[in-house]
C-alpha positions as CSV (number, residue, x, y, z in Angstrom):
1,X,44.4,45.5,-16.3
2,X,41.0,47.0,-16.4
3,X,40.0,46.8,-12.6
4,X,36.3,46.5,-11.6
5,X,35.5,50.0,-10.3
6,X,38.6,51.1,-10.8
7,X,41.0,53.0,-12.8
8,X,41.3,50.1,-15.7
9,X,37.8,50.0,-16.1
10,X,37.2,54.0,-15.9
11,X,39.8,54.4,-19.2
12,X,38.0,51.4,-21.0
13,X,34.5,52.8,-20.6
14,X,35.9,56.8,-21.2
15,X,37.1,55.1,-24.9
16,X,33.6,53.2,-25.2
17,X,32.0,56.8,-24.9
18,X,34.9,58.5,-27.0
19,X,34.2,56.3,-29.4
20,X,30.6,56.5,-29.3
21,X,30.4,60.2,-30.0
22,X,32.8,60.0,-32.5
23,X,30.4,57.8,-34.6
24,X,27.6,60.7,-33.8
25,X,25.9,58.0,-31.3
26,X,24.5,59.4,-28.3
27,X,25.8,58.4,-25.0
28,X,24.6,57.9,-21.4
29,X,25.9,56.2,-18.2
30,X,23.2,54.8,-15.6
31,X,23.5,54.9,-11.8
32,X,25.7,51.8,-11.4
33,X,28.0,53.8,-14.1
34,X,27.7,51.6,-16.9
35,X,27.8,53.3,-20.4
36,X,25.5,53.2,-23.2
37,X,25.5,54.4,-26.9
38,X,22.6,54.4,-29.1
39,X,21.4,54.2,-32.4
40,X,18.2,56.1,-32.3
41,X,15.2,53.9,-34.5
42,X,12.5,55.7,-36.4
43,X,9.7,54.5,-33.6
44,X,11.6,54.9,-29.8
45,X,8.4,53.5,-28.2
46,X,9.6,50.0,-29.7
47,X,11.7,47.8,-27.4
48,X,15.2,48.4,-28.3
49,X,18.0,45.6,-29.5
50,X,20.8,46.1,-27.2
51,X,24.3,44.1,-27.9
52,X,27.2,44.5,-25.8
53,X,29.4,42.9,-22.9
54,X,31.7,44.3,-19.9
55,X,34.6,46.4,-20.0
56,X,36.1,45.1,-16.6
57,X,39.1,41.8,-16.7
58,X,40.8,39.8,-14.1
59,X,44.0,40.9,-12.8
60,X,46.5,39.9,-15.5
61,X,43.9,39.4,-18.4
62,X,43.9,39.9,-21.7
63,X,43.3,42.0,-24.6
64,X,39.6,40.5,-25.9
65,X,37.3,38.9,-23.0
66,X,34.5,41.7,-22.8
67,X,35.7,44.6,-24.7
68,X,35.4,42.3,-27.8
69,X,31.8,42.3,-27.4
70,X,31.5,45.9,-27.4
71,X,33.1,46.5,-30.1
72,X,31.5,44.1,-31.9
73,X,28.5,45.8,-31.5
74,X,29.9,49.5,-32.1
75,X,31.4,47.1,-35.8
76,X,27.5,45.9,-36.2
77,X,25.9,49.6,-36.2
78,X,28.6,50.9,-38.5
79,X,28.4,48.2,-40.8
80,X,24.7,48.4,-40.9
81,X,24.9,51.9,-41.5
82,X,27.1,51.9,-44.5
83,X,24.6,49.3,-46.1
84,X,21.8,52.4,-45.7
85,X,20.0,50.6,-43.5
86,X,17.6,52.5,-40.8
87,X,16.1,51.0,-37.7
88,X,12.4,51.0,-37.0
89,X,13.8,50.3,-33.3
90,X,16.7,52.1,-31.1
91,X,19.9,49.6,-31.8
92,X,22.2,50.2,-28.6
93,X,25.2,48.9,-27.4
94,X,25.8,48.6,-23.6
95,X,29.7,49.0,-21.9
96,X,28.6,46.7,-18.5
97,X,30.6,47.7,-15.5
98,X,31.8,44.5,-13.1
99,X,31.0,41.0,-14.5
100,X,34.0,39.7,-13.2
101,X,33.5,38.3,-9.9
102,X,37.0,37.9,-8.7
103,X,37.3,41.6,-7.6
104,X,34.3,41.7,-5.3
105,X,33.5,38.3,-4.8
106,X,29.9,39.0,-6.5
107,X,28.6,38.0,-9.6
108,X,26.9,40.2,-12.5
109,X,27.5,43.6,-10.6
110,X,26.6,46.4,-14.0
111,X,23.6,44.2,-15.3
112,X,22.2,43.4,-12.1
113,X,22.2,46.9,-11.3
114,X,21.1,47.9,-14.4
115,X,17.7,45.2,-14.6
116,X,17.6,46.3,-10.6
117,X,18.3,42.7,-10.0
118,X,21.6,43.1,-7.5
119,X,20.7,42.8,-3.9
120,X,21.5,45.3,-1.9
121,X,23.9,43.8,0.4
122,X,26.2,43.5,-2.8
123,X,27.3,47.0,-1.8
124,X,28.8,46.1,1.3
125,X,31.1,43.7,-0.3
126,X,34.7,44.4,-0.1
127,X,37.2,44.6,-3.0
128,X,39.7,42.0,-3.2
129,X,42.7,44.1,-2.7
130,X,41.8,47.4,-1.5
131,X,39.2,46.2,1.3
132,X,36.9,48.5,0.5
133,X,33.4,48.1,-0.3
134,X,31.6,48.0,-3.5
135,X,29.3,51.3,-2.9
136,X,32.7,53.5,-2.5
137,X,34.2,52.3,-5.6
138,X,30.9,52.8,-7.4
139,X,30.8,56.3,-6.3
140,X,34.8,56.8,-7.0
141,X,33.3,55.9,-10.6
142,X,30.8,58.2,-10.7
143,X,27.9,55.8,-10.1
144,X,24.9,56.5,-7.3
145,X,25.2,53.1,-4.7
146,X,22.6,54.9,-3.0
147,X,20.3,54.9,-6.3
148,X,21.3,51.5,-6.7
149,X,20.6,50.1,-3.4
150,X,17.1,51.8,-3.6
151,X,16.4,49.4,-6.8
152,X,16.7,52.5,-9.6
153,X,17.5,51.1,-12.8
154,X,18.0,51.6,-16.5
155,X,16.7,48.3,-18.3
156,X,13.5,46.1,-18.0
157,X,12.3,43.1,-20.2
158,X,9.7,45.1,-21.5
159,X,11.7,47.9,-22.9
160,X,14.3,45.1,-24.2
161,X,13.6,43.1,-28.1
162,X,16.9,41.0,-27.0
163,X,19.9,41.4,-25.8
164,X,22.8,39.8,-27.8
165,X,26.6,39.0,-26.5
166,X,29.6,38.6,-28.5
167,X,32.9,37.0,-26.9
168,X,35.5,35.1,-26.9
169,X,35.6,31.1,-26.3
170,X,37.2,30.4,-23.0
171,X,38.1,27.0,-23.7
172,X,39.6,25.7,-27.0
173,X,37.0,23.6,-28.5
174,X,36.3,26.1,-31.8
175,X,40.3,25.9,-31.8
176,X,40.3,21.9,-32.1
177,X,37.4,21.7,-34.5
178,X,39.1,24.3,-36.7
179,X,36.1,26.8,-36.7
180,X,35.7,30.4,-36.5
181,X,32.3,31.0,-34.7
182,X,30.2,29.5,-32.3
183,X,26.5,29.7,-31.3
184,X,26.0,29.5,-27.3
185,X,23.7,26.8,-26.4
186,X,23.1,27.7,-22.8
187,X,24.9,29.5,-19.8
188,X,26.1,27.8,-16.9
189,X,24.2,29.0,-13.5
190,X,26.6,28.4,-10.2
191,X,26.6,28.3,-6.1
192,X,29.8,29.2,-4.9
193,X,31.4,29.2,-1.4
194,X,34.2,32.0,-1.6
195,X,35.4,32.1,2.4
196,X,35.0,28.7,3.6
197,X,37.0,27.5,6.6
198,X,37.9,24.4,8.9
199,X,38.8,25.1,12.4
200,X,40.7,22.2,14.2
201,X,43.5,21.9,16.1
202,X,47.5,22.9,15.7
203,X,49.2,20.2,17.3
204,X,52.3,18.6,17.8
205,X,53.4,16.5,14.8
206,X,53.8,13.2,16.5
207,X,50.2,13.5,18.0
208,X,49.0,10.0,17.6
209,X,45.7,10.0,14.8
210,X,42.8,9.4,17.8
211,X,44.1,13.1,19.1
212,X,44.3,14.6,16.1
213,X,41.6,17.5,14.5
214,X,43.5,18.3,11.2
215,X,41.7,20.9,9.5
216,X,43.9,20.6,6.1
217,X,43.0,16.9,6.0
218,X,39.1,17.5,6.3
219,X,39.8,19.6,3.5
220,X,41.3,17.2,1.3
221,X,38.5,14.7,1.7
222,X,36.2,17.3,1.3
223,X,38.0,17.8,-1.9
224,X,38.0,14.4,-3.1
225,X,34.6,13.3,-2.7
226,X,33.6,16.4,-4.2
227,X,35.7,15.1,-7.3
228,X,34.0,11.9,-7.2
229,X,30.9,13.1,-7.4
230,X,31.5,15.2,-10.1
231,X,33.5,12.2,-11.8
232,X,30.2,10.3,-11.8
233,X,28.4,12.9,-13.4
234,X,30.9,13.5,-15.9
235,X,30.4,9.8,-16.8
236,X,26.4,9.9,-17.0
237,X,27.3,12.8,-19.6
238,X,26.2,15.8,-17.7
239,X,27.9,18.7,-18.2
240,X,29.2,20.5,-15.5
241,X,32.5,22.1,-13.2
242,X,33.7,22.0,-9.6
243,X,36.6,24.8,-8.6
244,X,38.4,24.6,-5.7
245,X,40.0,28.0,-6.7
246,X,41.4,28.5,-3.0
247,X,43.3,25.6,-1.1
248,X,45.4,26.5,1.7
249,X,46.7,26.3,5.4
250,X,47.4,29.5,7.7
251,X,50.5,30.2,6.7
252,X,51.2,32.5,9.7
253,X,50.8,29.4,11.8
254,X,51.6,26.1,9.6
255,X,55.2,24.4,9.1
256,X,56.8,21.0,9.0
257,X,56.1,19.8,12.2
258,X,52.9,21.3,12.9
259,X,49.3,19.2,12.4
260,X,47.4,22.3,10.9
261,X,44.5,23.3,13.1
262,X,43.4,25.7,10.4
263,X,42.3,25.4,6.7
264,X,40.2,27.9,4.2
265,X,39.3,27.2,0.7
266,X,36.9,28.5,-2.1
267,X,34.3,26.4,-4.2
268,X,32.6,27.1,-7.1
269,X,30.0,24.4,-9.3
270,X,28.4,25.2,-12.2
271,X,26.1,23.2,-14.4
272,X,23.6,24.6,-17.0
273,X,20.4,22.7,-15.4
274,X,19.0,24.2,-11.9
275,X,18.3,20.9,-10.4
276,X,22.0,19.5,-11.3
277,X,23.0,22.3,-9.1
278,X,20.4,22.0,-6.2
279,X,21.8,18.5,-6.2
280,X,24.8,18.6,-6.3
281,X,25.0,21.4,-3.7
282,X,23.0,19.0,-1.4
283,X,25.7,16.2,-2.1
284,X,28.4,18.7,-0.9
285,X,26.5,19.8,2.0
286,X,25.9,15.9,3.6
287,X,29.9,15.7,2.6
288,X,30.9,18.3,4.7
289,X,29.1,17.5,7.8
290,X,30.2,13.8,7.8
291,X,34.1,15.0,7.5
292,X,33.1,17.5,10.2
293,X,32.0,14.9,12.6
294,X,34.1,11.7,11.5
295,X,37.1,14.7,12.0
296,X,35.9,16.3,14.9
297,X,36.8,19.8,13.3
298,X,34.1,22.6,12.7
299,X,33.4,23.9,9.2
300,X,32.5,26.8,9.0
301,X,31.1,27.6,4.7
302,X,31.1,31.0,5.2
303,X,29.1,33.4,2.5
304,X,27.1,31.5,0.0
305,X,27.0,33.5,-3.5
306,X,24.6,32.5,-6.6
307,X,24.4,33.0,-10.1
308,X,21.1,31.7,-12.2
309,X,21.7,29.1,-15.5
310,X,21.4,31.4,-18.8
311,X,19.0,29.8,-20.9
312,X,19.7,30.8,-24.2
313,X,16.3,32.2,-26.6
314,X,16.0,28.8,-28.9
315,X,14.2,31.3,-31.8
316,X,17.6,33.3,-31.7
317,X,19.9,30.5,-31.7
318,X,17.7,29.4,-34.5
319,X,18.4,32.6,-36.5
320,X,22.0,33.0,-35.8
321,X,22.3,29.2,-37.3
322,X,20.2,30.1,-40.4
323,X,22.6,33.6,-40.5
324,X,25.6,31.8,-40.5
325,X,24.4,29.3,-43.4
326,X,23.7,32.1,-45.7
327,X,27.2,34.1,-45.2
328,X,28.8,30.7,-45.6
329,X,30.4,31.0,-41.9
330,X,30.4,27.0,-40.4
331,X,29.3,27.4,-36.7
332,X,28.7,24.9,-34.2
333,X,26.4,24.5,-31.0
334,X,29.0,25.1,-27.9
335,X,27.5,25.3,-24.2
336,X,29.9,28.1,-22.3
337,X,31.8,26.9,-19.7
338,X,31.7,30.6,-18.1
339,X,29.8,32.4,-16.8
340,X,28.8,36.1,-18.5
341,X,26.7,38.7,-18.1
342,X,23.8,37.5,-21.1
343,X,22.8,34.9,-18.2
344,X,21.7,38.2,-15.7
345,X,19.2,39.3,-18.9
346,X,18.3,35.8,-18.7
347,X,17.0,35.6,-15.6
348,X,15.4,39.3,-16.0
349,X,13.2,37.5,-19.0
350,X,14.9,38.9,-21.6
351,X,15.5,37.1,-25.0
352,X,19.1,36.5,-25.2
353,X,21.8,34.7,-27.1
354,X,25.6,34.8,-27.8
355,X,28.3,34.0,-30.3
356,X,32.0,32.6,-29.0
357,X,34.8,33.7,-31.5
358,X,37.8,31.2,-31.6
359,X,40.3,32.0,-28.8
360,X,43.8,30.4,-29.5
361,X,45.3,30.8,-26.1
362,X,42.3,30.3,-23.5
363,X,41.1,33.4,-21.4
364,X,41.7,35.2,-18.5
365,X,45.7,35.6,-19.0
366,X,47.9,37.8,-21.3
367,X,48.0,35.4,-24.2
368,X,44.4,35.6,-25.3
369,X,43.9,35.7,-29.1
370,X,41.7,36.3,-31.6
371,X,41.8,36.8,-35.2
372,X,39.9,39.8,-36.8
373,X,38.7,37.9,-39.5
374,X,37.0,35.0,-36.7
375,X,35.9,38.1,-35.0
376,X,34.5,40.1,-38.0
377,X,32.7,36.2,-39.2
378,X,30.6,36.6,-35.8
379,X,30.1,40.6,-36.4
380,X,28.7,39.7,-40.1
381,X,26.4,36.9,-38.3
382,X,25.4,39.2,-35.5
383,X,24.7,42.4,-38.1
384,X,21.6,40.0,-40.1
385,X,19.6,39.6,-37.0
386,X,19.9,43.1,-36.0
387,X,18.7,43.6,-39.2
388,X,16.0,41.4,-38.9
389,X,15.2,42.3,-35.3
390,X,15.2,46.0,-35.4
391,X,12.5,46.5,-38.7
């Protein structure tokens, strides 16, 4: 397990910079921690190509979602090396701390802070299991919270050509079409709700329906006509997810004959157009004050976190296609169904794109798979535009 901020994560990025100096590439950290080697260019004025992904997983992930991009990029500058070829630009690849949003309920943490994008309040945020805020286990980690709270960061659109992601699929649709490689055609942006709760009543299990404010079945509805309405969207042909990742009673209080006067539950929606999601989150909000009322129970949402819609650079995608064709490697277009951290340099204006690498077993779990030779096809696409970006 490579815990955000935390000892998992440490290891992984103390190998990134092992590794790093080990292939005579200079390496840094920044004040949110995250690490950085580089491949100096011939004019370091230029805006530099940077590749690379996070080093952080879920509790009980696997082997390849995030550190496969960073090693791509480590692959692509070796590669590119052996070939004699020499940048006009600095080529550097970027270890990102904390993309996954499970730990502190945040999205983005190491590229926000590193485009000075992550609000402040962020650092208050408590860890899942430890309950402690985000700003201690920064500074456990060697990162400055206070730096980062004051806006201090390393990267800006202006001193960025691109930044470029490699990673693994996280649903199997290059493993049913039998391909190796993938061009992203777009990032999904989300709202989430990651505390919500209903407050009823606990009462009596006989207490006749007129009586009753049962917070678990407020929830249910509220469940189900969210699912509708992402049913009829799914039928118009819009693509898009709703995640009730949470779904529970008080389990200190509920039982067999008990009407449960309390009920919490998590949502997140995602969808890769903004107004899909403004919609959508307008839907759920009318929804949940007419179970409220029609229930008599309050509703209470809680938090509300955000993350934009990645829109991929269409010139990139473009090249990565025509990259692809030339080193005979057949690609298809594939939106992501998660989220990553190529949609913070998004938002931060930066050109961006990404290449999936067939994933046999999904993601996020022990089982996740990829062959080398899928994952060196994507390294051999993603070394031409390097190439061709960094002249």
């Amino acid at each position: 397990m490579r815990d955000t901020y935390g000892d998992g994560e440490n290891r992984a990025h103390a190998l990134l910079a092992e590794t790093g100096k080990a292939l005579r590439l200079p390496v840094r950290t920044d004040v949110a921690a995250n690490t950085y080697a580089t491949w100096a260019g011939a004019d370091r004025t230029l805006p530099r190509v940077l590749m690379g992904s996070h080093l952080d997983s879920v509790p009980h992930g696997g082997n390849f979602d995030g550190a496969a991009g960073v090693v791509a990029g480590l692959v692509v500058i070796e590669a590119l090396r052996a070939l004699g070829y020499s940048p006009r630009r600095d080529i550097e690849v970027m270890g990102i701390r904390a993309e996954e949003s499970i730990w502190f309920q945040v999205s983005y943490i190491g590229s926000r802070a590193a485009l000075g994008s992550l609000p402040a309040t962020a650092l208050q945020s408590p860890r899942i299991d430890t309950g402690r805020p985000l700003r201690m286990h920064m500074a456990d980690c060697g990162a400055d919270p206070a730096a980062v709270a004051s806006g201090a960061h390393e990267l800006s659109a202006a001193a960025l050509d691109c930044f470029l992601e490699v990673h693994i699929e996280q649903a199997p649709a290059l493993v049913e079409s039998k391909l190796p490689v993938a061009v992203c055609t777009g990032i999904p942006g989300n709202f989430r709700y990651p505390q919500a709760r209903i407050n009823g009543r606990h009462d009596h299990v006989g207490t006749p329906l007129r009586f009753r404010r049962d917070a678990a079945m407020a929830g249910a509805e509220i469940a189900m006509a969210v699912d509708v309405a992402w049913r009829k969207r799914e039928a118009a042909g819009i693509p898009m997810a709703a995640t009730f990742g949470r779904f529970h009673t008080d389990a200190s209080m509920h039982g067999l004959t008990i009407v449960p006067g309390a009920f919490s539950f998590s949502l997140d929606v995602r969808a890769y157009d903004e107004a899909i999601l403004a919609a959508f989150e307008a839907e759920f909000l009318a929804m949940v004050r007419d179970v409220g009322a029609r229930r008599h129970v309050e509703i209470d949402l809680g938090p509300r976190a955000e993350a934009p819609v990645g829109h991929v650079d269409p010139a990139i995608r473009a090249r990565l296609h025509g990259h692809a064709k030339q080193l005979n490697v057949p690609v298809m277009d594939l939106g992501s169904p998660a989220s990553h951290d190529a949609a913070a340099f998004c938002a931060a204006g930066v050109p961006t794109a990404m290449l999936f690498v067939r994933n046999e077993n999904g993601s996020h779990n022990p089982l996740e798979h990829m062959e080398i030779a899928d994952f060196l096809d994507a390294c051999s696409i993603l070394a031409c535009l390097v190439a061709e970006r960094a002249v």
